[in-house]
Every structure is written in structure tokens, then in C-alpha cells.
mmCIF file of the N, C-alpha and C atoms, coordinates in Angstrom:
data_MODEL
# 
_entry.id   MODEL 
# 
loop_
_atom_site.group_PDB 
_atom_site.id 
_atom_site.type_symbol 
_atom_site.label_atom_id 
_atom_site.label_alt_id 
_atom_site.label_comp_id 
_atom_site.label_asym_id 
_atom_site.label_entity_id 
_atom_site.label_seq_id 
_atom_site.pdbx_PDB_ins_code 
_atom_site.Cartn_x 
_atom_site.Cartn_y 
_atom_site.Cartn_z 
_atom_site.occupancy 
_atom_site.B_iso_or_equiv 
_atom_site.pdbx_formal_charge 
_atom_site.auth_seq_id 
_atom_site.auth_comp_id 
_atom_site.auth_asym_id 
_atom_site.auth_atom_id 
_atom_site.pdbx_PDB_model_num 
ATOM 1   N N  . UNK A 1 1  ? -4.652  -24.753 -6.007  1.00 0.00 ? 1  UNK A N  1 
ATOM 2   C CA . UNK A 1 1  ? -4.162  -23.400 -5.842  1.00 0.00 ? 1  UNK A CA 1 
ATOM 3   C C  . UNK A 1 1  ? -4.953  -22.448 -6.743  1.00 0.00 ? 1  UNK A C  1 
ATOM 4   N N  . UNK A 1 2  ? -4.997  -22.758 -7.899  1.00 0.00 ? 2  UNK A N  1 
ATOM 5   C CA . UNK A 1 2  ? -5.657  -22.000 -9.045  1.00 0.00 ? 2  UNK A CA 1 
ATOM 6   C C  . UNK A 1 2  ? -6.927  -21.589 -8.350  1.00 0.00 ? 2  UNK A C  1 
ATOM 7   N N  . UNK A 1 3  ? -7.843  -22.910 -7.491  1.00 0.00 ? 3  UNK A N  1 
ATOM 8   C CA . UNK A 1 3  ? -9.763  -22.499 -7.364  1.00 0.00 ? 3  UNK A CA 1 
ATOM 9   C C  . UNK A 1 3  ? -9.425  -21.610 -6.090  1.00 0.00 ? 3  UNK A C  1 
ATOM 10  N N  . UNK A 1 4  ? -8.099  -21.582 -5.533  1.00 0.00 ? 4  UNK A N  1 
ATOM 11  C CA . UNK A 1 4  ? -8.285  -20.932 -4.158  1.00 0.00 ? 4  UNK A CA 1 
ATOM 12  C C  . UNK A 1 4  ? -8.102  -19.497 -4.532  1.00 0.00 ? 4  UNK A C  1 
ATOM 13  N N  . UNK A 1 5  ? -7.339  -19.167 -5.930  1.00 0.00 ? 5  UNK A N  1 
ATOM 14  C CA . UNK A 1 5  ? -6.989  -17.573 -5.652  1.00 0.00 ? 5  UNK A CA 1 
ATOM 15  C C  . UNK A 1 5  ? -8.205  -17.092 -6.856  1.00 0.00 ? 5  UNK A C  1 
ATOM 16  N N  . UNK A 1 6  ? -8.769  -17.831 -7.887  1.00 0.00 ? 6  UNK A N  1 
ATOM 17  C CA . UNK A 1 6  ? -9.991  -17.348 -8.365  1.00 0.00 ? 6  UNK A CA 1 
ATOM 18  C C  . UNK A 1 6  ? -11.195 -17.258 -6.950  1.00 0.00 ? 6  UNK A C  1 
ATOM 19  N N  . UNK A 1 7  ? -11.323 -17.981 -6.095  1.00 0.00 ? 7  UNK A N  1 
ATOM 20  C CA . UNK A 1 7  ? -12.126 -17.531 -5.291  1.00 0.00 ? 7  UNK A CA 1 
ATOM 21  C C  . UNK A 1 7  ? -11.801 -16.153 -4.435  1.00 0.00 ? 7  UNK A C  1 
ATOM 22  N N  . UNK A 1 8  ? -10.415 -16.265 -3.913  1.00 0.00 ? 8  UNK A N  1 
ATOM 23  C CA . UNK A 1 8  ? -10.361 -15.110 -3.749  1.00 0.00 ? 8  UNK A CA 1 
ATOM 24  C C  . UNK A 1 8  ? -10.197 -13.983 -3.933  1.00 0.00 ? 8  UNK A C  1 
ATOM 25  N N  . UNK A 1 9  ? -10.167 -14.373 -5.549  1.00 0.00 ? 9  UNK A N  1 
ATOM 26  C CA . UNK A 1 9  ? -10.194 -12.396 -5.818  1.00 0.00 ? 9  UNK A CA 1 
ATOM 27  C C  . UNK A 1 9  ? -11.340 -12.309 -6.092  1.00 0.00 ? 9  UNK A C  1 
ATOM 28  N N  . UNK A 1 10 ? -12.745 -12.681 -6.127  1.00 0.00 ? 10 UNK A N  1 
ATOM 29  C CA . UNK A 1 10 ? -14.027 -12.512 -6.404  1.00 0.00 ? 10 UNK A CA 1 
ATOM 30  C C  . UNK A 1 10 ? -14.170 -12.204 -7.884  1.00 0.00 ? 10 UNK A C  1 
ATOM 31  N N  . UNK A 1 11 ? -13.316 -12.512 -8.652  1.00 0.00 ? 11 UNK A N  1 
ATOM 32  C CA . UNK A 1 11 ? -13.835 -11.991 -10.132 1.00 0.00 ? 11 UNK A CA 1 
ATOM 33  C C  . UNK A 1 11 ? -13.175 -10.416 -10.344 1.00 0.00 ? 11 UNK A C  1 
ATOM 34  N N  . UNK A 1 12 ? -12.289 -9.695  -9.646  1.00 0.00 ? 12 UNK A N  1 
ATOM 35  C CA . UNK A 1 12 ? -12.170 -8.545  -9.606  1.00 0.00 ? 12 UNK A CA 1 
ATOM 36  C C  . UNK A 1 12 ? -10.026 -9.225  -10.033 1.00 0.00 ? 12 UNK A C  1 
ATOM 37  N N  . UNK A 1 13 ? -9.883  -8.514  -11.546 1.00 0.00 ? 13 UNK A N  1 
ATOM 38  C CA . UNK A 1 13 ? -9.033  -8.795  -11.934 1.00 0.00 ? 13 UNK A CA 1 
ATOM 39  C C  . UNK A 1 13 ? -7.464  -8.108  -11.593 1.00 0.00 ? 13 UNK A C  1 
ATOM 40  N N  . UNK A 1 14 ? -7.444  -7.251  -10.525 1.00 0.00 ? 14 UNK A N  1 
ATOM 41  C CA . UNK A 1 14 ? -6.323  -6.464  -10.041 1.00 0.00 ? 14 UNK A CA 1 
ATOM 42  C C  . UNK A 1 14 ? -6.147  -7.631  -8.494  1.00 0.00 ? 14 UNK A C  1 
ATOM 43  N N  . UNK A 1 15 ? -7.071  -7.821  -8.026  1.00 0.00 ? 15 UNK A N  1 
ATOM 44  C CA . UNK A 1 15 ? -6.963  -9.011  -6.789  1.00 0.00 ? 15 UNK A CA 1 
ATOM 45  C C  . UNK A 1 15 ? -6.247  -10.244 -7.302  1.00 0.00 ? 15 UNK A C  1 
ATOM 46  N N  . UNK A 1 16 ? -7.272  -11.078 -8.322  1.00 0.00 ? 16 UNK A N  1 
ATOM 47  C CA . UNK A 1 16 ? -6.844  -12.040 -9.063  1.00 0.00 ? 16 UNK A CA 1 
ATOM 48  C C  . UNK A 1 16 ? -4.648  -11.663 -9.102  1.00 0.00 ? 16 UNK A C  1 
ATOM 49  N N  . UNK A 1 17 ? -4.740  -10.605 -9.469  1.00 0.00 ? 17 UNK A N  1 
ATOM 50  C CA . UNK A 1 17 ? -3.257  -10.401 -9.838  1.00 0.00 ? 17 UNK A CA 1 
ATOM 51  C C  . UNK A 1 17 ? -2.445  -11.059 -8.144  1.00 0.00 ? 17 UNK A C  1 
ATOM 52  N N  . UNK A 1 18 ? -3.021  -9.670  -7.088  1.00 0.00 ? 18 UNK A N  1 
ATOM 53  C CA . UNK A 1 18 ? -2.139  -9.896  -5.871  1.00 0.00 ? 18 UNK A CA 1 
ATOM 54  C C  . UNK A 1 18 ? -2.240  -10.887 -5.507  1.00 0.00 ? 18 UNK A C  1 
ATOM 55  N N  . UNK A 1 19 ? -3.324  -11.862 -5.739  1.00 0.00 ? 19 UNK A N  1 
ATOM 56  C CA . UNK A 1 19 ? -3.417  -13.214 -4.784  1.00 0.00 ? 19 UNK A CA 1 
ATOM 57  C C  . UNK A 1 19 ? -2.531  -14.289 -5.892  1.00 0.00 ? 19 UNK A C  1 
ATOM 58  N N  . UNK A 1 20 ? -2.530  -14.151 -6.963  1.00 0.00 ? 20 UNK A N  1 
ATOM 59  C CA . UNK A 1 20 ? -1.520  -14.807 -7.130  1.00 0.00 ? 20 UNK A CA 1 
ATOM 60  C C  . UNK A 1 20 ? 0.378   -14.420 -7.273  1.00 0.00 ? 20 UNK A C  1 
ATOM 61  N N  . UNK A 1 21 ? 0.207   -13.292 -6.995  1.00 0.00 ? 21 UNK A N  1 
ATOM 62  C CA . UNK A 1 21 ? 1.692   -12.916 -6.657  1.00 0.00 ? 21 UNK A CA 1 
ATOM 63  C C  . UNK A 1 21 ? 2.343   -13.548 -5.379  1.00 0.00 ? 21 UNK A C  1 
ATOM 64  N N  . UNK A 1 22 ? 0.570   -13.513 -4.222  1.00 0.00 ? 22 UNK A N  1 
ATOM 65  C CA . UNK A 1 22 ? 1.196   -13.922 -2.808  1.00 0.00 ? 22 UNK A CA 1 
ATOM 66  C C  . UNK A 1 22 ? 1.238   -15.774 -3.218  1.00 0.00 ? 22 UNK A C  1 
ATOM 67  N N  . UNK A 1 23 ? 0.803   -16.075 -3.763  1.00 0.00 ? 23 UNK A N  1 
ATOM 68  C CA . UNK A 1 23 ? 0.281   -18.111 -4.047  1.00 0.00 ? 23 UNK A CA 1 
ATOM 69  C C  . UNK A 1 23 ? 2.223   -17.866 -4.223  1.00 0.00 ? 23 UNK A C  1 
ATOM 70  N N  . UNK A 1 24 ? 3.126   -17.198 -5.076  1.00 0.00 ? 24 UNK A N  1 
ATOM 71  C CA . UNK A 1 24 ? 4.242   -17.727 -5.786  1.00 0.00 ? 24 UNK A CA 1 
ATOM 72  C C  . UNK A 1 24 ? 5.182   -17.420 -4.190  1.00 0.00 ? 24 UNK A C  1 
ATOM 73  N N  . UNK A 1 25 ? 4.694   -16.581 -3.382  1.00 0.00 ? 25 UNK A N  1 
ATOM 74  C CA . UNK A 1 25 ? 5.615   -16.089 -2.227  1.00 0.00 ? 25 UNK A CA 1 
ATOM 75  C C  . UNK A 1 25 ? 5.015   -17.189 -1.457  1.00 0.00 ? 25 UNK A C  1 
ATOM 76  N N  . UNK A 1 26 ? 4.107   -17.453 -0.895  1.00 0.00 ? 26 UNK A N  1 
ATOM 77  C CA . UNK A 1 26 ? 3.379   -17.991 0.391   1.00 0.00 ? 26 UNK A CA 1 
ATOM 78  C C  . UNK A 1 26 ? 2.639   -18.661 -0.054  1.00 0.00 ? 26 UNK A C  1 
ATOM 79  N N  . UNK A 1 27 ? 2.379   -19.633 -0.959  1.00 0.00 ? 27 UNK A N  1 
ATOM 80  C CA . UNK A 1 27 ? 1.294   -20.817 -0.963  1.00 0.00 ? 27 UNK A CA 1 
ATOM 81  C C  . UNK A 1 27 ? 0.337   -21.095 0.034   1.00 0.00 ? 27 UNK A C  1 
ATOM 82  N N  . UNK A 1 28 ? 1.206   -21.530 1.510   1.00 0.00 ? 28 UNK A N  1 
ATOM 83  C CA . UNK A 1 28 ? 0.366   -22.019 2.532   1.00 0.00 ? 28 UNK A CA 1 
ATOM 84  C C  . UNK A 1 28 ? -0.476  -21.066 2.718   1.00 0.00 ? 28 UNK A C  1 
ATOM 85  N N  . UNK A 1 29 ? -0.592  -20.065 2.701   1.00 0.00 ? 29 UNK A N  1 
ATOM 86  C CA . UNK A 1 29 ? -1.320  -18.726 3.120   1.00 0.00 ? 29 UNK A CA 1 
ATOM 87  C C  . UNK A 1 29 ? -2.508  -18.523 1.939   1.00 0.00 ? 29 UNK A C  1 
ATOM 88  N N  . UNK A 1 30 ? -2.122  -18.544 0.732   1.00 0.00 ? 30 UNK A N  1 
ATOM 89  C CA . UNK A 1 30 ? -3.333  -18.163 0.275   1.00 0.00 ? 30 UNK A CA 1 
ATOM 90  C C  . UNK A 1 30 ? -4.418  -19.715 0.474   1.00 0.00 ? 30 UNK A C  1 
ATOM 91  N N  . UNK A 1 31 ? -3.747  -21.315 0.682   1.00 0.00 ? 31 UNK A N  1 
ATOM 92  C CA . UNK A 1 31 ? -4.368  -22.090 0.624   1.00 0.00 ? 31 UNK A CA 1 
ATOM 93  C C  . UNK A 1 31 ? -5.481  -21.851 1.639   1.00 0.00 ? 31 UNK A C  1 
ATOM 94  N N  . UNK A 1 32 ? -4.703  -21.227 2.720   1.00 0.00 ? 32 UNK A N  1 
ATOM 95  C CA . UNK A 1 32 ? -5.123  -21.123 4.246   1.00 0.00 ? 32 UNK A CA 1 
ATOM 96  C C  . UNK A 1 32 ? -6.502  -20.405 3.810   1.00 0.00 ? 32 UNK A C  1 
ATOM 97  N N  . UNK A 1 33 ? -6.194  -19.479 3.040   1.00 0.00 ? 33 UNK A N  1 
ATOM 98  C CA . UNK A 1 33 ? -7.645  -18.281 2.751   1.00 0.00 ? 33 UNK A CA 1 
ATOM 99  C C  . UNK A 1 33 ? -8.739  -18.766 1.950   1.00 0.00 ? 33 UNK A C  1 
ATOM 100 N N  . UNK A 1 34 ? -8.351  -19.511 1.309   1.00 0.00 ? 34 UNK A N  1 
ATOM 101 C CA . UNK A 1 34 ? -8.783  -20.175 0.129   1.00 0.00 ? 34 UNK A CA 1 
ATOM 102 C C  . UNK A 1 34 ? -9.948  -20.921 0.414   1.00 0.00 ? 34 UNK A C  1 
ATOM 103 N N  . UNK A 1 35 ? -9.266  -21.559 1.383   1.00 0.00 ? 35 UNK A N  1 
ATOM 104 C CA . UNK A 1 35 ? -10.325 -22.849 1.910   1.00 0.00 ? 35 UNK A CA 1 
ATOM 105 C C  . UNK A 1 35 ? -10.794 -22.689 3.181   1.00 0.00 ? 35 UNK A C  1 
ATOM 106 N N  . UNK A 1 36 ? -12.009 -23.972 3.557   1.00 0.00 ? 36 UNK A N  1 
ATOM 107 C CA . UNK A 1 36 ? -12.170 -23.818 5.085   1.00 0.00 ? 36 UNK A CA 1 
ATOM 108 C C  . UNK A 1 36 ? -11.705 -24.463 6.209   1.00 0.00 ? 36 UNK A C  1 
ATOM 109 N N  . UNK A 1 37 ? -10.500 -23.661 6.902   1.00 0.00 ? 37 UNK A N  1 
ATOM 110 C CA . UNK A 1 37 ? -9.771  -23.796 8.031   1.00 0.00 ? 37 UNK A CA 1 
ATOM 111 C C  . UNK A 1 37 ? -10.687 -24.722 9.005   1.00 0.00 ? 37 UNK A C  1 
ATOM 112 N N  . UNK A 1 38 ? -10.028 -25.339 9.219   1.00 0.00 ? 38 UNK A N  1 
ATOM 113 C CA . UNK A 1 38 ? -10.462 -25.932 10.593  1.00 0.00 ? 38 UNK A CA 1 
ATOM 114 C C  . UNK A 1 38 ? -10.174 -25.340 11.617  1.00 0.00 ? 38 UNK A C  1 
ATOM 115 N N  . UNK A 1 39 ? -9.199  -24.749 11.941  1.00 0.00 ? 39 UNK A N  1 
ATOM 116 C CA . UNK A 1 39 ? -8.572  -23.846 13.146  1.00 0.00 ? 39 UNK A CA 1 
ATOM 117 C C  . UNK A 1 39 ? -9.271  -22.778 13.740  1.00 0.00 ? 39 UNK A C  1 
ATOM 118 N N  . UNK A 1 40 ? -9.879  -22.095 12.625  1.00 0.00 ? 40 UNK A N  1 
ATOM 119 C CA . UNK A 1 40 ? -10.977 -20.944 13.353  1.00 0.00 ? 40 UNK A CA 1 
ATOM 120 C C  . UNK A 1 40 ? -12.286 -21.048 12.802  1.00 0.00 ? 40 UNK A C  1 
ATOM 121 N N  . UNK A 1 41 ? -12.897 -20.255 13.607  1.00 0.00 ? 41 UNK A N  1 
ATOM 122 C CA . UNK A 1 41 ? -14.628 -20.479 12.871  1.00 0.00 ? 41 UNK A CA 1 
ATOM 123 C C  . UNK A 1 41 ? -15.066 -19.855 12.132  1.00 0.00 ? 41 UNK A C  1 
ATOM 124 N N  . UNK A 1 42 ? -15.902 -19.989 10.936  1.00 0.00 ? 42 UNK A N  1 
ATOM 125 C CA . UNK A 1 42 ? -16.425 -19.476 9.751   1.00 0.00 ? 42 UNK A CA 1 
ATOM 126 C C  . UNK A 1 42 ? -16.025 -18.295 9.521   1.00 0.00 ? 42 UNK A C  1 
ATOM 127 N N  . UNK A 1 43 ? -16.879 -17.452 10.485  1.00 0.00 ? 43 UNK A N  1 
ATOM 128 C CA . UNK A 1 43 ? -17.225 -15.789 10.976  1.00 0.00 ? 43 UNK A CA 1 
ATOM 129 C C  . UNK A 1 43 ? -15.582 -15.542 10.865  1.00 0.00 ? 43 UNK A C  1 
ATOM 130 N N  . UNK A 1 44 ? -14.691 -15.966 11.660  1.00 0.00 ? 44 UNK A N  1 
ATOM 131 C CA . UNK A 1 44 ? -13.331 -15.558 11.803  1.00 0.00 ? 44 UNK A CA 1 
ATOM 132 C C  . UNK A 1 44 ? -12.701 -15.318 10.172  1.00 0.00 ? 44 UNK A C  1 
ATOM 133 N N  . UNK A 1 45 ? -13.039 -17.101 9.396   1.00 0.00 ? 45 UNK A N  1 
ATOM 134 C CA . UNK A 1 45 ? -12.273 -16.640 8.249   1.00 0.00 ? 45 UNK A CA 1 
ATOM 135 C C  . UNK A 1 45 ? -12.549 -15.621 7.150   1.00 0.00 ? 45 UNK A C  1 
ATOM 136 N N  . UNK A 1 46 ? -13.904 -15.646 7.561   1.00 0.00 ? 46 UNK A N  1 
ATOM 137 C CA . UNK A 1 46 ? -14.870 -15.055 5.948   1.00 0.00 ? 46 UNK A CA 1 
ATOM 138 C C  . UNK A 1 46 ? -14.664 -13.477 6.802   1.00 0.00 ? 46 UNK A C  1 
ATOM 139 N N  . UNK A 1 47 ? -14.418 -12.571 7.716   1.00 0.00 ? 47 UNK A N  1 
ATOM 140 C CA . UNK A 1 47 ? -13.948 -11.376 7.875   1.00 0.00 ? 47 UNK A CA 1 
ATOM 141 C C  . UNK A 1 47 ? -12.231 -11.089 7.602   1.00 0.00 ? 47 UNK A C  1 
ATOM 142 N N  . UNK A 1 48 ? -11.594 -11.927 7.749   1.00 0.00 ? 48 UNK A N  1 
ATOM 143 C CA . UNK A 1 48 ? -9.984  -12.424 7.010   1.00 0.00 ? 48 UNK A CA 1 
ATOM 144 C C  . UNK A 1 48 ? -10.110 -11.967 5.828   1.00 0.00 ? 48 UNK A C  1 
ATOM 145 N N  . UNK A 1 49 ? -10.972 -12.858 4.957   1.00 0.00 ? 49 UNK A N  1 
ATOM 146 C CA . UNK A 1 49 ? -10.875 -12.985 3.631   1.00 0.00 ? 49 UNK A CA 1 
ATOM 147 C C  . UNK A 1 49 ? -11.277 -11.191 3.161   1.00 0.00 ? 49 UNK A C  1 
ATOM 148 N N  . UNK A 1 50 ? -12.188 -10.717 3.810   1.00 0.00 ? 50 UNK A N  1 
ATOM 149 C CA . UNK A 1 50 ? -12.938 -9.571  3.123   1.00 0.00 ? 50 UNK A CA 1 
ATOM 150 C C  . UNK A 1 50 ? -12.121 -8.772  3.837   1.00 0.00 ? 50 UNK A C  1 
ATOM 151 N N  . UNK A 1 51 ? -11.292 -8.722  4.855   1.00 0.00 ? 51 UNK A N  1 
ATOM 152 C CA . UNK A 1 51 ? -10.295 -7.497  5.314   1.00 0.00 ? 51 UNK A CA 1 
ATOM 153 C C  . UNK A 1 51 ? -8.983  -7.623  4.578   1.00 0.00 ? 51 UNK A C  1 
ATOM 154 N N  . UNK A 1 52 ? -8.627  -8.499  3.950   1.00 0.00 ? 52 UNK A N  1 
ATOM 155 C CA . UNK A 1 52 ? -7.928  -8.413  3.285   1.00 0.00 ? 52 UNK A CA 1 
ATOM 156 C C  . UNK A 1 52 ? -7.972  -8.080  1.559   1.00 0.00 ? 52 UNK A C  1 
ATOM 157 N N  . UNK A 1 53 ? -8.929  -8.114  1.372   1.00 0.00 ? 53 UNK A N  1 
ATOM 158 C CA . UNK A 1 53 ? -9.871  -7.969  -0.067  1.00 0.00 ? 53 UNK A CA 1 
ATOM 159 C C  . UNK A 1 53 ? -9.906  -6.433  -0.158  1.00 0.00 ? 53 UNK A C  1 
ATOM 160 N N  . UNK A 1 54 ? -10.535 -6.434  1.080   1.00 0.00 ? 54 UNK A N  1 
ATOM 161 C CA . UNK A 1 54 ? -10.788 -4.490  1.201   1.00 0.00 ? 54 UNK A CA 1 
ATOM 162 C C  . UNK A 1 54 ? -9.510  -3.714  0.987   1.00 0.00 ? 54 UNK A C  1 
ATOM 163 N N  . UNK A 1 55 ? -8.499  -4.276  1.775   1.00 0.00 ? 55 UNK A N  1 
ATOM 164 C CA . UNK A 1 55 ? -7.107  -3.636  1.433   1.00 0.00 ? 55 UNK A CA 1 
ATOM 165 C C  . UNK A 1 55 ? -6.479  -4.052  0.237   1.00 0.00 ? 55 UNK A C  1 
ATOM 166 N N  . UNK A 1 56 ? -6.651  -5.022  -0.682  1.00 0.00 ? 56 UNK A N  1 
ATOM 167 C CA . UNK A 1 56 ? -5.993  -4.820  -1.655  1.00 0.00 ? 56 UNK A CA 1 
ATOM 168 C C  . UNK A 1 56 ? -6.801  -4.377  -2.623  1.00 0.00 ? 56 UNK A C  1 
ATOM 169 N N  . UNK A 1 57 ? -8.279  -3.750  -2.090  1.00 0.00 ? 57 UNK A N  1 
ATOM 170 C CA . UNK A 1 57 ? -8.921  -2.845  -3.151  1.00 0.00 ? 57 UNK A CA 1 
ATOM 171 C C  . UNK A 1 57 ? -8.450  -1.246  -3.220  1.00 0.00 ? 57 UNK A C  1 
ATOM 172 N N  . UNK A 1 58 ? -8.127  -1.017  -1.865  1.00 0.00 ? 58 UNK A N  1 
ATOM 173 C CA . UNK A 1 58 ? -7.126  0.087   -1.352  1.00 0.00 ? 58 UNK A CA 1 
ATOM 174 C C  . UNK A 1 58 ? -5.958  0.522   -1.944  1.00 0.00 ? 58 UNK A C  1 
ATOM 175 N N  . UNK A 1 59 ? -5.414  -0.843  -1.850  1.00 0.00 ? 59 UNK A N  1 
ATOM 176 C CA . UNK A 1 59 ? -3.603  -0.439  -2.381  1.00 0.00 ? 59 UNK A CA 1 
ATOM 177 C C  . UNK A 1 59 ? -3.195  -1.037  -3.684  1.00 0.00 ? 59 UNK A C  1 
ATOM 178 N N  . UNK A 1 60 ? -4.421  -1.672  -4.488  1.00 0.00 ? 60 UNK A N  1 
ATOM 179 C CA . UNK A 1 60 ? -3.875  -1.528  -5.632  1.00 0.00 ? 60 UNK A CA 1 
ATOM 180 C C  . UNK A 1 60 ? -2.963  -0.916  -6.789  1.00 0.00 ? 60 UNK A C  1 
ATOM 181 N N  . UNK A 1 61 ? -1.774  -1.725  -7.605  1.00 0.00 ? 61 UNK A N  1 
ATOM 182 C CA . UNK A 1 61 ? -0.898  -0.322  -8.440  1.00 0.00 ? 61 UNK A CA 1 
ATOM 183 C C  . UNK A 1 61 ? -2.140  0.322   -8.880  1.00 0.00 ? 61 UNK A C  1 
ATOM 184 N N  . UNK A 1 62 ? -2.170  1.606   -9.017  1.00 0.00 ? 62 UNK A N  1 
ATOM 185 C CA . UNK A 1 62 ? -3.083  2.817   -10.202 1.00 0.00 ? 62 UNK A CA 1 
ATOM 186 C C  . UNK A 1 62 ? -1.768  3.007   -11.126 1.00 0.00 ? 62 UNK A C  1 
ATOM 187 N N  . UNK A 1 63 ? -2.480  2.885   -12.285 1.00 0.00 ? 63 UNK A N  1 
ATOM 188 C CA . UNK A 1 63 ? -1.322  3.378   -13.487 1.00 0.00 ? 63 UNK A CA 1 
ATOM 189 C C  . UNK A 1 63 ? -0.920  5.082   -13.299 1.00 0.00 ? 63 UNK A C  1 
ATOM 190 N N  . UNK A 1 64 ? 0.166   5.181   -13.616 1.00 0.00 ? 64 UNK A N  1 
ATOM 191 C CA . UNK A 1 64 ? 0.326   6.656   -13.932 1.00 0.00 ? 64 UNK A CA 1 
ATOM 192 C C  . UNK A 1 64 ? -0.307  7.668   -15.034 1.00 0.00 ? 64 UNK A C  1 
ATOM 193 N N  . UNK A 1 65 ? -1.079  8.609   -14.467 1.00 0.00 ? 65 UNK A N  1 
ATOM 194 C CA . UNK A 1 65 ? -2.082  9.295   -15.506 1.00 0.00 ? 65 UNK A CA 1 
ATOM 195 C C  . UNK A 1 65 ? -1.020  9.732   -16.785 1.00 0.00 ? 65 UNK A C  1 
ATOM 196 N N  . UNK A 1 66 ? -1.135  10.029  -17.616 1.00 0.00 ? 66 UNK A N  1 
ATOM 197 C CA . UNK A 1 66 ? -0.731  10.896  -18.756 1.00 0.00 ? 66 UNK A CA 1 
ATOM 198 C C  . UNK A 1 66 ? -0.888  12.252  -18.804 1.00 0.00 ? 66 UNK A C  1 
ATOM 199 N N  . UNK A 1 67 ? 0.121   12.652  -18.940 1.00 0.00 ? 67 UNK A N  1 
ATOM 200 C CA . UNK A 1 67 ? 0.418   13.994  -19.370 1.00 0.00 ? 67 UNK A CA 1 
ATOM 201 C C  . UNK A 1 67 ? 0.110   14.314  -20.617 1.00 0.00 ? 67 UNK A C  1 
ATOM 202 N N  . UNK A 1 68 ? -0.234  15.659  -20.732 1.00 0.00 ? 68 UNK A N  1 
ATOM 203 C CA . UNK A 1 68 ? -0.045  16.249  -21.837 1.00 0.00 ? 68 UNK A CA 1 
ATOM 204 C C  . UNK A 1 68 ? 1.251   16.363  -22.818 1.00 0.00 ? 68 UNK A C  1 
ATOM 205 N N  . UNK A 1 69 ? 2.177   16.650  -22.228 1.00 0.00 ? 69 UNK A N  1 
ATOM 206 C CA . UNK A 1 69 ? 3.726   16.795  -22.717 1.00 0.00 ? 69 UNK A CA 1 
ATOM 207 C C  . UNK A 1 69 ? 3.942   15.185  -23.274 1.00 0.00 ? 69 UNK A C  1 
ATOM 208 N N  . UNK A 1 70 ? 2.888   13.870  -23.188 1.00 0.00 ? 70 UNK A N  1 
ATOM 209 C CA . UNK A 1 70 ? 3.656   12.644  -23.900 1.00 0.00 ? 70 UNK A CA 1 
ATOM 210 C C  . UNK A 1 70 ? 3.098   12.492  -24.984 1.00 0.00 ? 70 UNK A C  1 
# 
């Protein structure tokens, strides 16, 4: 589980976070991403992996800026 969600967050430490939030919800799923499926072909998984990468580069939390008034 651990080599599947370091692979999939590429080294980018806000991914690292979501993919292991989803490993504690859905195991089978990140294993599924993780590794290579037999079920579909290469091309299929490795655009999976990076459409989903892309969106959680998207919707990452952003901290709340600071105000002046704190």
C-alpha cells in the first residue's frame, strides 16, 4: 500500500496526503491505481492515474490567507 500511494502522488506532498486519505477509505482503489491492472491496457491506466493527479492538483485544501487584523 505504502509503494502504491508514494507512486502515486509523484513526490508532490499535498497528493501524497489525498492518496492516502483515499488508501484508509478505499484500499482496493488506490491498489487498483497503484499497480498494473490487468483489466485495462497501459494507455487506459496511466491517463486514470494523471486525470486524477490533475484534479487533485486542482482541488487541493489552500490554507486560508492571513489577514491583517490577526
Amino acid at each position: 500500500m505504502h509503494q502504491a500511494v508514494v507512486r502515486l502522488s509523484e513526490g508532490r506532498l499535498g497528493q501524497l496526503r489525498m492518496w492516502l486519505d483515499e488508501a484508509k477509505r478505499n484500499p482496493e482503489t488506490v491498489l487498483w491505481f497503484g499497480e498494473s491492472p490487468r483489466d485495462v491496457s497501459q494507455d487506459t491506466h496511466a491517463f486514470g492515474v494523471e486525470f486524477i493527479n490533475g484534479f487533485l492538483d486542482r482541488h487541493l485544501d489552500i490554507p486560508a490567507e492571513c489577514t491583517d487584523d490577526e
